[in-house]
Every structure is written in structure tokens, then in C-alpha cells.
N, C-alpha and C positions, 0 to 999 in steps of 0.2 A: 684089586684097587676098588671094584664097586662096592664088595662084598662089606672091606672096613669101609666104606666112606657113610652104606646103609648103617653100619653097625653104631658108628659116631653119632651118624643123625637122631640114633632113637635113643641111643644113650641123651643128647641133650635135649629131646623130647620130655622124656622123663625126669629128668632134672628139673626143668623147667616146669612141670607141673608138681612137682615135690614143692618146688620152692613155694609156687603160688598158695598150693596149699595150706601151706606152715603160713606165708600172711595172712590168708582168712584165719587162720584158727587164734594167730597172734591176737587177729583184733576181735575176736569172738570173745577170747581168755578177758579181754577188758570190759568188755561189755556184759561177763558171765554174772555179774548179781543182779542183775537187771533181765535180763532174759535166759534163763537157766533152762526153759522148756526148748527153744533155738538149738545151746550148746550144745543139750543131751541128742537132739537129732543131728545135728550135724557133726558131732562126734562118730554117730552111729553111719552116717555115709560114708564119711572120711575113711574109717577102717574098712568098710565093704568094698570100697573105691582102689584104697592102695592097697587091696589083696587081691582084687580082679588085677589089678594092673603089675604088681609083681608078679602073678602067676605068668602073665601074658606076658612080661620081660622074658621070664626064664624059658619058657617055652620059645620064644624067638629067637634066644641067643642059644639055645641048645641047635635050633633050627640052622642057626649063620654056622655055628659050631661044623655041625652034618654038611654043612655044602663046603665050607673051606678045606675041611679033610677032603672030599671029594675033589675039589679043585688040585689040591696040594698032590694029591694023587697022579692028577691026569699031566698037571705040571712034570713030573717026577720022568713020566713016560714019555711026554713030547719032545720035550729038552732034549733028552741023549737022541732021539729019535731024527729031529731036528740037526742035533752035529751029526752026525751019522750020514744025513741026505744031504748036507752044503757038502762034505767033503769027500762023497764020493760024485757029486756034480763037478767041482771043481776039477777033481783025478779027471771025471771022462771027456770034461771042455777039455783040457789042456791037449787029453788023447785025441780028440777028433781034430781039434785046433793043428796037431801037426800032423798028424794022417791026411788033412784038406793042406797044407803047406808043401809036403812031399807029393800029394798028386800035383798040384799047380807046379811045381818044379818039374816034373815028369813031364806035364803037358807042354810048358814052356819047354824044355828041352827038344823034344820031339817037333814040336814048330820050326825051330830054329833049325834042326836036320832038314826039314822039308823044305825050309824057305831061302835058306845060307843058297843051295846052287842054282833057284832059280836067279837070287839076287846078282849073284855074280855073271849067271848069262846075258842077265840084262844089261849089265855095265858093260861085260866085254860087247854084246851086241849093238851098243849104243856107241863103245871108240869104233867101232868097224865102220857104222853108218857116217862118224863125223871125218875118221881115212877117206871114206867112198867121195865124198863131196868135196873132200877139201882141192879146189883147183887145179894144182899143179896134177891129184890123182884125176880128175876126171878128165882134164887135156888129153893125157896120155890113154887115158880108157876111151873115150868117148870120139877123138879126132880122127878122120879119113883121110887119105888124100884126095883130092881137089874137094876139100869140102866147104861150102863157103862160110863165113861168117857169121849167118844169120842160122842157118841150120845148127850150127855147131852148139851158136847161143840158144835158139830154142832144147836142144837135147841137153843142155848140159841145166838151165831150168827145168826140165821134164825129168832128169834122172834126182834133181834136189827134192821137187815135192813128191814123188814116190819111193824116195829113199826114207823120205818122211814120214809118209802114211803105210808103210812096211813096219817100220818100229817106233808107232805111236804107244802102242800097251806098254813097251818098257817102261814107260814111265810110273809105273801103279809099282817098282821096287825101288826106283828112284826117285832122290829127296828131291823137294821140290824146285831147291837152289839149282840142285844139279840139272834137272832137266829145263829150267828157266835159260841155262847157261846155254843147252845146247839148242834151243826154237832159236836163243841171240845169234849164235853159229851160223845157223842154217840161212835167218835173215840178214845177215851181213853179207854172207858169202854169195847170194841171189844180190846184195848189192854190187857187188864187184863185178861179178858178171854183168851186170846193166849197165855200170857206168864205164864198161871196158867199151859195150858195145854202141853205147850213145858216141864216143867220140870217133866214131868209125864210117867211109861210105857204105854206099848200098852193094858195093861191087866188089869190098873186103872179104878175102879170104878165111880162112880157118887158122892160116896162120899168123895173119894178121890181128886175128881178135887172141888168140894165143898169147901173143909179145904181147899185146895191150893189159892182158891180166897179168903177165911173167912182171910186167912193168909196175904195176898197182901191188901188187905181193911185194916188190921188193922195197917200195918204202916203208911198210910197216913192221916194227918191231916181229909179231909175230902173227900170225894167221887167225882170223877167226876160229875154224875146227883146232886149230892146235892148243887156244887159250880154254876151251872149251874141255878137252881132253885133260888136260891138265886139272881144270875143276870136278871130271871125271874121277880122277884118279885119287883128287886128296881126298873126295867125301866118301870113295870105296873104301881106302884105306882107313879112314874113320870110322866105319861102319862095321869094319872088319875085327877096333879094339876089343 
């Protein structure tokens, strides 16, 4: 494109000074019986003018000639050369593109071996923990005979927040929802125990606070750890599609 657009320009370079020519000479021809000594010199440059200057054409277009074959040449080579390098680029993207697709599935895969049984330990070890707590289980775990009241109440507080802080890390395989469900668990369930024991005297037994919580479980639909467990299990089983 540079090549013709030079070649254009001197073509109407030359043109352009043809023409101008031919009007001086036009108005020379009119003026030739009155100035004849003028004509004959300017006659005589005119031809020495446009034979430097044809020369000097052909020699440049011989010149534009030399470089567009040479261009036309290297064109001839780069082209093929050019498809040749887009499409084996494109062959080896596509080869690396699923060579890096298959290892990321490998990788993927081999995570989910390692991480599938801790997930499930954590789930199973987090219904065990909300079992452990759940009232009626720790009555029966936790109760002496003649033990009183307030002892009974303090251990069975003391076996919630270390049952707690025992399986705090499960939470890093469990979703968020799910372990939100089970802190709600644990702090309800340290409700009941409290408000078993506020309406109790000082001289209340163990079995007294006992019936007082057997009392408060049974108005409710369902237990705190049991609602808890249950959100365990749908978002395992979720986890598990």
C-alpha cells in the first residue's frame, strides 16, 4: 500500500508539471513573433527539463518495480508461513487447554477422596456431640444418687461448654447454616437447664431438677439437639448429591 500510494504521488507530480509546462509554452507560442530569442531558449530547457525528468521517472518506477517484486516475494513466504503458525497454535491451545482440564479434574477428584471422610466425621461427630447434650442424655449420664440440684445443674453446664469446645473445628467441613443450627442447640439447651433450675429451692435434689427439665421437654414439639440434628442431616445429605 505505501509502495503504490509513492508511486501515485509521483505519477501526479509529473503530470502536474507536464501540464504546467505545456501552459507556459502555450502562452510563449503567442507571444513567439515578438520574442523569438525567449522561444528558442525556452524551447531549449523545456526539452533538457523533460528528458532529465523522464529519465528520472523511469529509473524510479524501475526502482518501485525492484522493491514490489521483492515485497511480492516475502509476501508469498509469510502468508503460508503465517497459516502454518495460527494453526498449529490453535492444535496446541486446544492440546494444553484439555491436558490443564484433565489435570484440574484429577485434582478435583483426589480432594474430594481426601476430604469426603473427613466431612462425614465431622457430621457424624457433631450428632454425637448434640446426643451428648441433649437433656434427657445427660440426666441419665451425668445423675448420682443423692446428688443435689445445684451440683447436677452446674455438671451438666460444665459437660455442654466442653462438649463444645471438644468439637469446635468440626465446623471448618460444616456449612455455615448447619453449625449456626447447632451453637442455637447448645444455647437453648443451657436455657432449659437454667430455667429448670431458677424455679427450684436451695435444698432441691437432683431429682428434682431432673422432673423440672423432663417437665420443660415435654411441652415442646421437639428438643433443641433433636431440631438441630435434623438440620445436620438434611445439609449432609445435600452435600453428599
Amino acid at each position: 500500500m505505501v509502495f503504490k500510494f509513492c508511486t501515485n504521488l509521483l505519477k501526479m507530480f509529473f503530470r502536474s508539471f507536464y501540464f504546467s509546462i505545456k501552459v507556459v509554452n502555450d502562452f510563449l507560442l503567442i507571444v513567439n513573433s515578438s520574442y523569438p530569442f525567449i522561444i528558442k531558449e525556452f524551447n531549449y530547457w523545456y526539452l533538457l527539463t523533460l528528458f532529465a525528468f523522464t529519465r528520472s521517472r523511469i529509473k524510479i518506477d524501475r526502482k518501485i518495480r525492484i522493491v514490489m517484486e521483492h515485497v511480492i516475494e516475502i509476501v508469498k513466504i509469510l502468508v503460508p508461513a503465517l497459516i502454518v503458525f495460527f494453526a498449529v497454535y490453535i492444535i496446541l491451545k486446544q492440546f494444553f487447554d484439555r491436558e490443564q482440564s484433565i489435570r484440574r479434574d484429577e485434582l478435583k477428584m483426589n480432594a474430594t477422596k481426601e476430604y469426603t471422610p473427613l466431612k462425614m466425621q465431622a457430621y457424624e461427630r457433631t450428632v454425637l456431640y448434640m446426643e451428648r447434650i441433649d437433656p434427657n442424655n445427660m440426666i441419665i449420664r451425668l445423675h448420682k444418687p443423692g446428688m443435689s440440684a445445684r451440683l447436677l445443674h452446674s455438671e451438666m453446664l460444665k459437660a455442654i461448654r466442653e462438649e463444645y469446645v471438644h468439637n469446635m473445628t468440626q465446623q471448618i467441613y460444616i456449612s455455615i447454616k448447619a453449625w449456626d443450627g447447632v451453637k442455637t442447640a447448645k444455647e437453648e439447651t443451657s436455657k432449659i437447664v437454667n430455667m429448670a433450675m431458677h424455679n427450684l429451692k436451695d435444698t432441691a435434689t437432683g431429682i428434682d431438677l431432673s422432673t423440672k427439665i423432663f417437665e420443660i421437654i415435654a411441652n415442646l414439639e421437639k428438643t433443641p439437639t433433636e431440631m438441630a440434628i435434623a438440620v445436620l442431616k438434611r445439609d449432609f445429605q445435600k452435600g453428599m448429591r
